[in-house]
C-alpha positions in Angstrom: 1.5 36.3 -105.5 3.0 33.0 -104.6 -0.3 31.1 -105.8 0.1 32.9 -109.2 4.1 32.0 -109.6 2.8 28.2 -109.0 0.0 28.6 -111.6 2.4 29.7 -114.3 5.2 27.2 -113.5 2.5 24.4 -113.4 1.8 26.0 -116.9 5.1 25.7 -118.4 5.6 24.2 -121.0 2.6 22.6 -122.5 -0.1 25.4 -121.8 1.0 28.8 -123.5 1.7 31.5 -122.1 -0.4 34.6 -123.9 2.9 36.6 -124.0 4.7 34.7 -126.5 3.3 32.6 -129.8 5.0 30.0 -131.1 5.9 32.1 -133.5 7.8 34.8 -131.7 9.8 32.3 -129.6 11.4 31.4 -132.8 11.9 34.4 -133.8 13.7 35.4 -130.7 15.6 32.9 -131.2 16.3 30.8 -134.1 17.5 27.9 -132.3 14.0 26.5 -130.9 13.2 25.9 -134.9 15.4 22.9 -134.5 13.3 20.8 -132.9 14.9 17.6 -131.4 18.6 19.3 -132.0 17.5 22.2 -130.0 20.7 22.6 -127.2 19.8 22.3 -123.6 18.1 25.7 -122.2 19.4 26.2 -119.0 16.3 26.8 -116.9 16.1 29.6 -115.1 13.1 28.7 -112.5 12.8 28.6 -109.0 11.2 25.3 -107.3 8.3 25.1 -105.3 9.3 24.1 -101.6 7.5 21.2 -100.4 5.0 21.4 -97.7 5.8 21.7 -93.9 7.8 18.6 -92.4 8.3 16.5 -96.1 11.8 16.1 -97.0 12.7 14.8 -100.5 14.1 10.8 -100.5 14.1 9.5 -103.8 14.4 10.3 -107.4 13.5 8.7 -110.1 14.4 9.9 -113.9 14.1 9.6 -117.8 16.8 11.5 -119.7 17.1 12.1 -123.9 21.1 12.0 -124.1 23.0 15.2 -124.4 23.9 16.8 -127.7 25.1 15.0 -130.2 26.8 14.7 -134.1 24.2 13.8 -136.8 23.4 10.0 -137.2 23.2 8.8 -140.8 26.1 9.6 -143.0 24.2 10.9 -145.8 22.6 13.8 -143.7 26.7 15.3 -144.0 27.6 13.9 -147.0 24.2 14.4 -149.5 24.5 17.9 -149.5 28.1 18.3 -149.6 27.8 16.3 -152.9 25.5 18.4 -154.2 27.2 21.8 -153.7 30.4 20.3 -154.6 29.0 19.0 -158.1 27.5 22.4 -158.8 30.5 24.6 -157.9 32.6 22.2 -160.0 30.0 22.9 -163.2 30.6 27.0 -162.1 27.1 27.1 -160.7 27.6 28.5 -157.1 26.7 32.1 -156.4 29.1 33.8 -153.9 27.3 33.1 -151.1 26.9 29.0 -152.4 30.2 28.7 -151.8 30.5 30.1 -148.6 27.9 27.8 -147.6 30.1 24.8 -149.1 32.6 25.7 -146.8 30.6 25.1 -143.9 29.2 21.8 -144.9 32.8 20.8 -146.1 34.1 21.9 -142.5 31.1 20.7 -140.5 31.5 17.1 -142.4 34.9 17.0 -141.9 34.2 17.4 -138.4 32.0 15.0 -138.0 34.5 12.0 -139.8 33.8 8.7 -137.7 31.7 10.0 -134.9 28.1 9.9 -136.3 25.6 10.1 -133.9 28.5 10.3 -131.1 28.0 12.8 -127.7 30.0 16.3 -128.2 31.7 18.0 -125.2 28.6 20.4 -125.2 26.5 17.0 -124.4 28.5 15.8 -122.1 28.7 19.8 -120.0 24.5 19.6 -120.2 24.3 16.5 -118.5 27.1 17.4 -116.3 25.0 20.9 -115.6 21.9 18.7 -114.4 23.3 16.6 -112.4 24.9 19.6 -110.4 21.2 21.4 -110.2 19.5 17.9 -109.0 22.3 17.6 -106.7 21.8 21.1 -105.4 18.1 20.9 -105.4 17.6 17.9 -103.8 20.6 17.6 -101.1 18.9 15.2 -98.7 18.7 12.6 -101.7 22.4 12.6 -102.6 23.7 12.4 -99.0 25.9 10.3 -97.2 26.4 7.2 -99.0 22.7 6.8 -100.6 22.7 4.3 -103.8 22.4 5.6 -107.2 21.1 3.3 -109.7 21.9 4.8 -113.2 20.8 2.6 -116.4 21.3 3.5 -120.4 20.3 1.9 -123.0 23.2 0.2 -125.7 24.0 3.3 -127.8 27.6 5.3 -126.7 25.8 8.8 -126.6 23.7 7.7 -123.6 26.4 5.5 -122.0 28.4 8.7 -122.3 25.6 10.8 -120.9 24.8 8.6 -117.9 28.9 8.8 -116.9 28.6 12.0 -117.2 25.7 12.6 -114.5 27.2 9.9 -112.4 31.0 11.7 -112.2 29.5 14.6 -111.5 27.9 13.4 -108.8 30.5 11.5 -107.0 32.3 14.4 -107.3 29.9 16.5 -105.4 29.6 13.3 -102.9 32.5 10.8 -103.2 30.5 8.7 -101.0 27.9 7.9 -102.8 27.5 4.0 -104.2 26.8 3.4 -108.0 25.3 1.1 -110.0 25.8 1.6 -114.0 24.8 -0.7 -116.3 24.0 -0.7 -120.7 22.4 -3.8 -121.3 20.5 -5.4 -124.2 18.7 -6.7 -121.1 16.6 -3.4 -119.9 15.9 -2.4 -123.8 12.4 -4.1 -123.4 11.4 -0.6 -121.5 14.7 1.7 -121.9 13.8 1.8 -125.7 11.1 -0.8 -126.6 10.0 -1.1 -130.5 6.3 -2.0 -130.7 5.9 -3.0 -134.4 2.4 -2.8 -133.6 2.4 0.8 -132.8 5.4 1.9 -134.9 3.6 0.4 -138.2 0.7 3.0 -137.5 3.4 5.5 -139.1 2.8 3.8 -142.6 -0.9 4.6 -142.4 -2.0 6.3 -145.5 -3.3 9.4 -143.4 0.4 9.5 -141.9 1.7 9.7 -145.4 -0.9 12.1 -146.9 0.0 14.6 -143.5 3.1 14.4 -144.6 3.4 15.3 -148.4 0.7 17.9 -147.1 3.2 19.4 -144.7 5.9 19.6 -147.5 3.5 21.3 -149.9 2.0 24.2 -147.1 5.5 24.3 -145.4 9.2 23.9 -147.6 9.4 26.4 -150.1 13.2 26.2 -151.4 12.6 28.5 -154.2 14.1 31.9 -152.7 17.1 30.1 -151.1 18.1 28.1 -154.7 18.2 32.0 -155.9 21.1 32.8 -153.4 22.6 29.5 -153.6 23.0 28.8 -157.5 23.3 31.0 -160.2 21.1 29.5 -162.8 17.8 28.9 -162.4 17.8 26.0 -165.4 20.1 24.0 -163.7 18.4 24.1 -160.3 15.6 23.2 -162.1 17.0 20.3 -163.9 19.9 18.8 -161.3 18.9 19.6 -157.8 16.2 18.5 -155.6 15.6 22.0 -154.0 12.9 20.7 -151.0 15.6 17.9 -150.1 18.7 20.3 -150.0 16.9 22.8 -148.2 15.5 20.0 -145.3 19.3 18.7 -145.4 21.0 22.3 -144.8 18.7 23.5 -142.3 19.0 19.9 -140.4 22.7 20.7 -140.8 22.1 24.4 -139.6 20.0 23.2 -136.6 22.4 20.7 -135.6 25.7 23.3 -135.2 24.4 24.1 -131.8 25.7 21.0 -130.1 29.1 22.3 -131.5 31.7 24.9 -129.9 32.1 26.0 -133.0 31.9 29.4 -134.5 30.2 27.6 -138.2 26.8 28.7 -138.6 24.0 28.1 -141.5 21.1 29.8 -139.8 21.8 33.4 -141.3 20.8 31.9 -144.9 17.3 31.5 -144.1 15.0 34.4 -142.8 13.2 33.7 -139.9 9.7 32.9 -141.6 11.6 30.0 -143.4 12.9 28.9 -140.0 9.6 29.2 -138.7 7.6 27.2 -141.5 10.1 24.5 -141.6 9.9 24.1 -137.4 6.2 23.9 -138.1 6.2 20.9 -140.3 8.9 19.1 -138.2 6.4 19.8 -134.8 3.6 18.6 -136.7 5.4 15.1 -137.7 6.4 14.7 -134.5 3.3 15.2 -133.0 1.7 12.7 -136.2 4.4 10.1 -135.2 5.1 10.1 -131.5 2.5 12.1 -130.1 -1.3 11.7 -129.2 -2.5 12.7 -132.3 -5.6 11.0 -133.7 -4.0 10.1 -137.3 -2.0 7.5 -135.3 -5.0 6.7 -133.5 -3.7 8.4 -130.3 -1.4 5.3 -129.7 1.9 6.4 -129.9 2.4 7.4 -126.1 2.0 3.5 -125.6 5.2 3.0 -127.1 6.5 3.9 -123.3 4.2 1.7 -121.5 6.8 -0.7 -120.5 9.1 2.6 -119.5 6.4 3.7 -117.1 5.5 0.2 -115.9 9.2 0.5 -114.6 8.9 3.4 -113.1 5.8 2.5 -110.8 7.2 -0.4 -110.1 10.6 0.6 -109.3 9.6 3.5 -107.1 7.0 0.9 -105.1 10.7 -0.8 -104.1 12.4 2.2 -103.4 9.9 3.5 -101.6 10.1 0.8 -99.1 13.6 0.9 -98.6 15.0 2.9 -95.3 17.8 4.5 -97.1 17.6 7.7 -99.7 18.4 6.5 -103.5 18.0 7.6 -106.9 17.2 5.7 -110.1 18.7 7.7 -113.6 17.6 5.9 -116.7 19.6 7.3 -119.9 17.6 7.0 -123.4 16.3 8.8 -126.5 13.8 11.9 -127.9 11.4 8.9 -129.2 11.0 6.9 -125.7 11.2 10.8 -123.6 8.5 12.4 -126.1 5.8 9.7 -126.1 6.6 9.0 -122.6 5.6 13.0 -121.8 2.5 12.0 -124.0 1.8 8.9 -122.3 2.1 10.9 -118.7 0.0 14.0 -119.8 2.2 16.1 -118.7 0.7 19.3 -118.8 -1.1 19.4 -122.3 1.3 16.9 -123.5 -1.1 14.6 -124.0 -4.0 16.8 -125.5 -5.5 15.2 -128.9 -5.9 18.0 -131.5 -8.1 17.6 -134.0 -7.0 20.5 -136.3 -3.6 20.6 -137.0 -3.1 24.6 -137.4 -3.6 24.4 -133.7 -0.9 22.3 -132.8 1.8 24.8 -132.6 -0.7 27.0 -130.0 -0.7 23.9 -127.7 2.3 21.7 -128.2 6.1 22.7 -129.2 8.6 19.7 -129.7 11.4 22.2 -128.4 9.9 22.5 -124.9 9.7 18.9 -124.5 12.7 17.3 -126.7 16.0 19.1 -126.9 19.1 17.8 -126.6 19.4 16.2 -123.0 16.1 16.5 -122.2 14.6 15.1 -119.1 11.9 13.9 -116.9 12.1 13.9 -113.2 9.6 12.5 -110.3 11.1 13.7 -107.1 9.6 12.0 -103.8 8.9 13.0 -100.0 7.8 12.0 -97.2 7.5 13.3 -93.6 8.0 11.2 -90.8 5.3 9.9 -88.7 3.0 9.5 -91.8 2.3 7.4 -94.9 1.8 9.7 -97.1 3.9 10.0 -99.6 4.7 13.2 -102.1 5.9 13.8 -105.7 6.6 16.2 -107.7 7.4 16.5 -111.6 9.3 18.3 -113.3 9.5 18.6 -117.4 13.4 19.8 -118.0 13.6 21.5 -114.8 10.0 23.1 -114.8 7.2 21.6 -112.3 4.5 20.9 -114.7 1.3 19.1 -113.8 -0.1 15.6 -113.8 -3.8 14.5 -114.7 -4.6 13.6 -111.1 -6.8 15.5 -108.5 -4.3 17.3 -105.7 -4.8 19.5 -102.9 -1.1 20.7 -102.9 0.0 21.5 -106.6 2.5 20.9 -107.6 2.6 18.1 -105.5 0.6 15.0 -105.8 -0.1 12.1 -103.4 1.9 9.2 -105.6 -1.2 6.8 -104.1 -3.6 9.0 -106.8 -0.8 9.3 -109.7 0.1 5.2 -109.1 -3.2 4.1 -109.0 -3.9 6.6 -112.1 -1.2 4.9 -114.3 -1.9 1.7 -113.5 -5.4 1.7 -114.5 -4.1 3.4 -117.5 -1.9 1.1 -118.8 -4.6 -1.9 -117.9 -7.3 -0.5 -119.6 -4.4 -0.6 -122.6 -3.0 -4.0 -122.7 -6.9 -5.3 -121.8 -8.2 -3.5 -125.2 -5.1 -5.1 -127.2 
């Protein structure tokens, strides 16, 4: 039984699980057909000891910041103004303007703090610090350094304090290190125009008015929304204010707040519109071949920094951990980039994405990427594991002790990885 537990938690999250399509894990719950503004699941899994005599040392993590408040100010205010202009010209069914309400309330809420942490994101981050703390004891002892890095932007500043209180307060003795820096942004969140002007490829943009046709159909919500059909039909752009109240719907989650949009969907809608938001992410951050499987090299510099930061710590005597604090689009391509699991799988036909790959099991709020090390005295050898948001997952190296892997074979993997990369550029 043991060697079948380990299968399935190498599985998760990439490989799927026969038990449970895509499908009806959104319909269990409606929160995974938000994507990137899915809330932290608290994982309920139970870690796979390390072999005989190896004790853990070092740590070494990438981290999506916790939940957050919407960014640009017309995600709030765009359909706001348009249910406010229609209830004004008497065009709001009953339910219309209950739904105004929310977005009224949930926009008020959100008055100067777009794209700013919520005390939800600031708990998750506080919750995984506590597991890794628990997990990994040996790490966090005595007075070990911790080394925690974010890029500019408040949410992950906010995020990485959070970790880094927690801690201390688990250990007061422990040394820190924080720093936000224009200075690290060359791998804590690097822009390769190169790579990022694959997104304006024709194919890109024929994917994507193809995944509007197949997958946003606004027509039976308008029905309970407005009472007239003409003016719908004249006035409102229905795909539009559907994609901006279920982004608005999606994004109450990182709220304690009892407002809630989801009940004016049915769960097929909810289902469809996941669908075309996994595929775009796939198209635009993931291996996929319409971006010429590219788009995990956006991390390269990210994992470049990794190898070479653990080949220091490594050396050192003393136990230490290095916490990086960033964003869905550096964690997401860097899962890619890693081929963790099937994260990294090209899929030729798109109706088989969702069978393979779900954005909510890499990318939700907080998400996170850890590489835990060990090694046992009187040897070289040294361990690591991965873990995907809490769940071991595997790596695309050769081991004899899954889900651990001798970090000479995953080094010396990445490295001729990303040579072979910059050499063909």
């Amino acid at each position: 039984m043991k060697k079948i537990v380990v299968f399935i938690g190498l599985l998760y999250p990439f490989m799927v699980l026969q038990a449970q399509t895509a499908r009806e894990e959104i319909y269990d719950d409606l929160h995974r057909s938000a994507s990137n503004y899915y809330a932290y699941p608290e994982p309920d899994v139970k870690l796979t000891p390390a072999p005989k005599g190896y004790q853990p040392f070092y740590i070494s993590t990438y981290a999506r910041h916790g939940s957050r408040f919407l960014i640009d100010p017309t995600d709030y205010a765009r359909p706001l103004a348009v249910l406010k202009e229609a209830n004004k010209a008497g065009k709001l069914t009953d339910l219309g303007k209950q739904v105004l309400g929310i977005v009224d309330s949930i926009t008020y809420l959100s008055k100067d703090r777009l794209g700013e942490l919520t005390p939800l994101g600031a708990r998750q981050h506080r919750d995984i610090a506590m597991r890794m703390f628990n997990n990994y004891p040996e790490i966090f002892a005595g007075n070990a350094l911790i080394d925690a890095r974010s890029t500019i932007v408040i949410r992950c500043i906010l995020s990485m304090t959070a970790e880094c209180l927690q801690l201390q307060a688990l250990n007061p003795n422990l040394r820190f290190t924080n720093d936000a820096s224009q200075y690290d942004m060359y791998y804590m969140n690097y822009k390769d125009k190169k790579l990022t002007d694959l997104h304006k490829l024709p194919d890109v943009t024929a994917a994507k008015d193809s995944l509007d046709r197949k997958y946003v159909h606004p027509e039976r919500l308008m029905k309970t929304l407005f009472n007239d059909a003409e003016y719908v039909a004249k006035k409102i752009k229905a795909n539009k204010l559907m994609n901006d109240l279920f982004d608005l719907a999606s994004n109450m989650q990182s709220h304690d707040v009892s407002l809630n949009l989801y009940p004016i969907f049915t769960k097929e809608e909810c289902y469809d519109l996941w669908q075309c938001r996994n595929l775009l992410w796939y198209i635009r951050f993931g291996p996929s071949a319409i971006t010429q499987s590219k788009m995990p090299y956006l991390e390269a510099n990210l994992l470049e920094n990794i190898l070479n930061t653990t080949d220091t710590c490594i050396v050192k005597k003393e136990n230490s951990a290095t916490l990086r604090f960033g964003h869905e689009t550096c964690l997401m391509p860097l899962a890619a980039l890693l081929e963790l699991g099937n994260s990294g799988k090209v899929i030729g036909n798109m109706d088989s994405v969702a069978t393979i790959w779900r954005n909510y099991r890499i990318f939700p709020m907080a998400s996170n990427i850890q590489f835990v090390f060990f090694r046992k005295q009187g040897t070289s050898d040294i361990l690591v594991k991965t873990l995907l948001n809490e769940h071991e997952v595997s790596l695309p190296v050769h081991t004899d002790v899954a889900p651990f892997y001798h970090w000479k074979d995953v080094e010396a993997y990445y490295r001729e990885k990303l040579n072979k990369y910059r050499q063909s550029e």
